[in-house]
N, C-alpha and C positions, 0 to 999 in steps of 0.2 A: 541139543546135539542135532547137527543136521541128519537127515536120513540118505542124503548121496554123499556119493563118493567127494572126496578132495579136489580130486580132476576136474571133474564137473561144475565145482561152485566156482574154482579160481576163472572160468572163462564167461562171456557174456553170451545173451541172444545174439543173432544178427540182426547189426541195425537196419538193415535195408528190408530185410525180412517186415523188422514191427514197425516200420513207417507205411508199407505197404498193407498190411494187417489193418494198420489206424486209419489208413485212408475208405479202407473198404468196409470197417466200420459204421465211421460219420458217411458214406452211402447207400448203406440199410439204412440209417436216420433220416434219410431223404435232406440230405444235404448235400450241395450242389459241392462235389470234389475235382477238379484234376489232379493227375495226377503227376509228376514230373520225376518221380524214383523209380522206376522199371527197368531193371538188370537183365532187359528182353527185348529183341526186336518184336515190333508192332504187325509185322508181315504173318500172313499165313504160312505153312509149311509148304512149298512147291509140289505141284499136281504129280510129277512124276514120282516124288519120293513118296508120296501118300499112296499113290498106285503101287505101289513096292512089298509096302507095309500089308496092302491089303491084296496081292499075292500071296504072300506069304503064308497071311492066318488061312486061304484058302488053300497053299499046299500042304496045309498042315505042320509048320515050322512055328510050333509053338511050346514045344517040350525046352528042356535045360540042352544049354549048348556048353563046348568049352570053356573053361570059368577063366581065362585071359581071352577070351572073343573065337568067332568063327573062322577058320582058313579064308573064307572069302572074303569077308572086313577085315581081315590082317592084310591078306594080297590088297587091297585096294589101299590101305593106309601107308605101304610101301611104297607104291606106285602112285601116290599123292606125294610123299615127301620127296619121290626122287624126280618127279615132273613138275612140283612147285616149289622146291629149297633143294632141290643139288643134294641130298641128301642122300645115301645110301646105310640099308638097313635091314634084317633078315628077323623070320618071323620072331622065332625066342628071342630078341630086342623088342616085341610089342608086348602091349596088355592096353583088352578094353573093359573100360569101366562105368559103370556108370554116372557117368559125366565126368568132368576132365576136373572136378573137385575131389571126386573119390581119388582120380588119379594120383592127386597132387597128396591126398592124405596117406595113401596106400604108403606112396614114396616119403612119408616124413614114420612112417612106423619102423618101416624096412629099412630103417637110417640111422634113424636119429636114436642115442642114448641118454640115459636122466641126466641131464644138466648141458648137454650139447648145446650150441648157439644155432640159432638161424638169423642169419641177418635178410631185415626185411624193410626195404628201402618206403620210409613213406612219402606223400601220399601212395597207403595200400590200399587192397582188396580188402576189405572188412574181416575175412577170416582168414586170412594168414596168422597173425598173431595167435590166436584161439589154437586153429588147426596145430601151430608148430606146441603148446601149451598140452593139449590134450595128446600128440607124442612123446609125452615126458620130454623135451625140447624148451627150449628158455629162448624167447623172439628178441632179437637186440635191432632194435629201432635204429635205421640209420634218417635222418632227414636229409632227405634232397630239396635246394631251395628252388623260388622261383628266379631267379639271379643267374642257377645252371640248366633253369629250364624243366626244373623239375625232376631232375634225372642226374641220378650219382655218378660222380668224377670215380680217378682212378686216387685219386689222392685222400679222397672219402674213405674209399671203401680200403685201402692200404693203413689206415686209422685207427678200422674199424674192424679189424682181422685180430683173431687171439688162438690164444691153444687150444681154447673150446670152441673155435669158427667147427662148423661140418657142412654146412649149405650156407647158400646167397637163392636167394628169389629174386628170379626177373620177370617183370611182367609189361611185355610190349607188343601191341600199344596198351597201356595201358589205363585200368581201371581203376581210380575214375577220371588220371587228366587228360588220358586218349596222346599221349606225349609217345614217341617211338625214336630208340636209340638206333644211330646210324650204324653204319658199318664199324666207321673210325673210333666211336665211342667204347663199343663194343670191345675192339682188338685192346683200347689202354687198359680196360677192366681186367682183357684174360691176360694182357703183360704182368699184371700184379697177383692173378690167382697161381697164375704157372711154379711161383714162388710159395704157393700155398697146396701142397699135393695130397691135402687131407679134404680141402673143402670141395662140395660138390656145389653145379649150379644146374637149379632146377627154372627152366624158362615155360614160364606161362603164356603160352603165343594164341588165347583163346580169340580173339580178338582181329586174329590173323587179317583175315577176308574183308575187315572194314577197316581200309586203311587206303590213304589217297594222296600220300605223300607225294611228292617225284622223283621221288629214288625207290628202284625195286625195293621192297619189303624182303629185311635181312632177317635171319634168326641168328643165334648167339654162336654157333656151330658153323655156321657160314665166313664169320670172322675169325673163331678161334678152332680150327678141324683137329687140332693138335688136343684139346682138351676133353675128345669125341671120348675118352675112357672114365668122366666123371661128370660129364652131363646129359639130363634129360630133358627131352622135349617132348611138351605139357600141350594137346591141343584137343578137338571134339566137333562137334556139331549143331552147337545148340545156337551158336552169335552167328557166324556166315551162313547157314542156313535155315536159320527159322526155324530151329528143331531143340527151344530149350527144354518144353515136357518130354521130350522121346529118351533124356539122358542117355548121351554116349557118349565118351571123350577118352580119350588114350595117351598112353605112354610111351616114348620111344625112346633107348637105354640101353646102358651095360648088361649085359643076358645077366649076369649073374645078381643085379639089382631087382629086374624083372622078374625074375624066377622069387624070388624074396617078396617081392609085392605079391606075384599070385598064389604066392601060401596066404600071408594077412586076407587076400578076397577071397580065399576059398575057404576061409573062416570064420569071414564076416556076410556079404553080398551071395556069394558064390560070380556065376553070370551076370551082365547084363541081360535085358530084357530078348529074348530070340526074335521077337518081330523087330524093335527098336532096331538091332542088327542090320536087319535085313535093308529095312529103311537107310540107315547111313550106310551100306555098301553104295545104296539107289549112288546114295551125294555126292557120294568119293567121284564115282565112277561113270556118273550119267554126265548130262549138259552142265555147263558150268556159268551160264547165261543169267540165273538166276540169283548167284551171286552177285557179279558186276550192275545190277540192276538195282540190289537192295543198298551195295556199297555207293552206287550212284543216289539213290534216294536219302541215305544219311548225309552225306557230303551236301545234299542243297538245303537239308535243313541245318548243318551246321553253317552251312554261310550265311542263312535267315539267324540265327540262333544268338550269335557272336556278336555281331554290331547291337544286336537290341536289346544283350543284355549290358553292354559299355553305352550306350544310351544313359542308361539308370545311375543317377549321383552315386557314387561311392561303391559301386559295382567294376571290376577289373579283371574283366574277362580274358583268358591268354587263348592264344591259337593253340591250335592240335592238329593231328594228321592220321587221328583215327577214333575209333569206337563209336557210341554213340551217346558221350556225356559230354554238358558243358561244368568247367569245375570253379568258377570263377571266385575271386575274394568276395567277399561282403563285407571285410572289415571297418571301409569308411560308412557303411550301413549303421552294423553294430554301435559304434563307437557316438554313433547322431540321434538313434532312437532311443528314447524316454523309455525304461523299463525292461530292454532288451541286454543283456549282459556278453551272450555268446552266441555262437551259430545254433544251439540246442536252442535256445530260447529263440533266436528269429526263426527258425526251421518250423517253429510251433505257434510261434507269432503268423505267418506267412500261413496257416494254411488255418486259422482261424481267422484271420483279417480278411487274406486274398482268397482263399480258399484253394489253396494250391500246394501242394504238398510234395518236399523236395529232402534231402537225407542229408545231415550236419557233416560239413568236413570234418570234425570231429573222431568220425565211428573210421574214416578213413587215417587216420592221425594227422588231420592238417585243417588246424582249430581255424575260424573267421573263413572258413570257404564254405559253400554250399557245392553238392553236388546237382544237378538236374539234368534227365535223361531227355534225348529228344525223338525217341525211339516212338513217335507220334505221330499223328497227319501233320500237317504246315497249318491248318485252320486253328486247331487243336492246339497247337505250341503259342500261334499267335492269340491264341486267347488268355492261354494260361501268363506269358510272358506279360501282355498288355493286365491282368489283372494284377500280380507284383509290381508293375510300374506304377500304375492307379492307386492300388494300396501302401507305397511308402511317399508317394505325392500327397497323398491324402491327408498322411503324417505330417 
């Protein structure tokens, strides 16, 4: 008989987690590792927001704050959604979390009942499924092809609607094919949910600040304002600004959603951290320089990144217009190498050959892809890349 709970057994690790773990591993071993899985920008925290942090523990702002965030990171989180998405929004529609993960869980507790659906478009985030699992919630996989781009129609998701629908997860751009739904894609989706007045859509826009499309960056809200009483907008600080150990990430929502969330975190969490706080008020609210700087430095390594992994036989690498992953097929890989069956076993092939270590599309649901982060210097990528070239040439 197990000793945990049921909840518990039926979900997995995260994958990104124990490839990272394996990688850091075989480097105590003194084995020559890169690494290409990091769910982190490579950038330091910006000087000003560390100057913030460390007011702070000097004004003595280290005790328990409000267990949905301080008045001043709520004011600033206002005043970010309505000077960067048109958005309007009043405090009791916030809650801060510690990181825009708790967010996202908070909101599937305060929701979701035993057997409720969540549809979860893949390729996903590694823990959506898990997360909606561990809210008594049943995840109902929708596949988005590469055909639409990776990114569900309205005809999909009108398919994939039942009595048990209560959420849709959106996550744009998304992780990990860095793909971001337009405006017009957007509005077909909320034409088919508006017929649907039970399900909520929770949008993951972590990812926001690293996006380099040519069309302003839309959120789901911007297209469908009409649906402002059953969606939440899911964002933080850890990917645009270089602040993913400070965890802080929030919730913007139906006050009476919200309110329901920060009972489960004053239950669980209580607050977030009161310097962490202080620190992402620094972000909200200070220079904004440091983003477009970091989102500039991603963007020249994804245009290093892309051709050189379509280089590689049997490699089919798709564009993107944001994040910092490339999520290319491997499948003409797979399907040539002697003893490699799937992207689990090339992902383990690949960092015992090349010594390069990258996370199975697989843990994302989108089996024959690898993922690989480039959240790296350009020396650093070009070595890792050029040693996966090396090592299936070799082959």
């Amino acid at each position: 008989m197990s000793r945990t709970s049921q909840k518990v057994d039926q979900i997995k690790p995260s994958a990104t987690i124990q490839v990272s773990m394996k990688a850091m591993e075989l480097r105590a071993q003194g084995k020559d590792i890169l690494s290409l899985d990091a769910g982190e920008p490579d950038f330091d925290t910006p000087k000003h927001i560390r100057q913030a942090a460390i007011a702070a523990i000097r004004a003595g702002k280290t005790r328990y704050t409000e267990v949905d965030g301080t008045p001043e990171l709520k004011r600033a989180i206002i005043d970010k959604l309505r000077r960067e998405n048109g958005l309007e929004f009043e405090a009791p529609q916030i809650i801060v979390s510690s990181g825009a993960k708790q967010s996202l869980f908070n909101l599937m507790v305060a929701l979701l009942n035993r057997g409720d659906e969540a549809i979860v478009p893949a390729p996903y985030w590694v823990s959506y499924p898990d997360m909606v699992k561990l809210a008594d919630g049943r995840p109902a996989i929708l596949a988005a092809s590469a055909e639409n781009d990776y990114k569900i129609t309205a005809r999909e998701l009108q398919n994939s609607l039942n009595e048990d629908t209560r959420m849709l997860i959106l996550n744009s751009p998304c992780n990990p094919t860095g793909k971001v739904y337009t405006e017009r894609e957007y509005r077909a989706l909320g034409e088919v949910l508006t017929e649907h007045p039970k399900v909520f859509i929770a949008c993951d826009d972590i990812y926001e600040h690293i996006y380099w499309g040519e069309a302003p960056y839309r959120t789901f809200l911007n297209a469908c304002p009409e649906l402002a009483s059953r969606t939440l907008v899911i964002n933080g600080v850890s990917k645009g600004y270089a602040m993913t150990g400070w965890r802080i990430g929030y919730l913007a929502g139906p006050a009476d959603l919200v309110a329901a969330m920060r009972k489960v975190q004053g239950q669980s969490t209580s607050c977030p951290c009161s310097v962490s706080q202080a620190a992402a008020t620094a972000a909200l609210s200070g220079p904004q320089d440091c983003v477009v700087e970091m989102q500039q430095a991603f963007k020249r390594r994804y245009d290093y990144i892309r051709p050189a992994l379509n280089s590689i036989a049997g490699v089919v690498c798709p564009s993107c217009d944001g994040a910092f992953y490339a999520f290319p097929s491997f499948q003409g890989v797979i399907d040539r190498l002697d003893g490699v069956r799937d992207d689990v076993e090339l992902a383990a092939w690949l960092l015992e050959r090349a010594g390069v270590s990258t996370v199975p599309g697989s843990a994302f649901g989108a089996p024959g892809h690898l993922r690989l982060s480039f959240a790296a210097g350009m020396d650093y990528l070009e070595e890792a890349v050029g040693r996966i070239k090396a090592a299936l040439e070799k082959k």
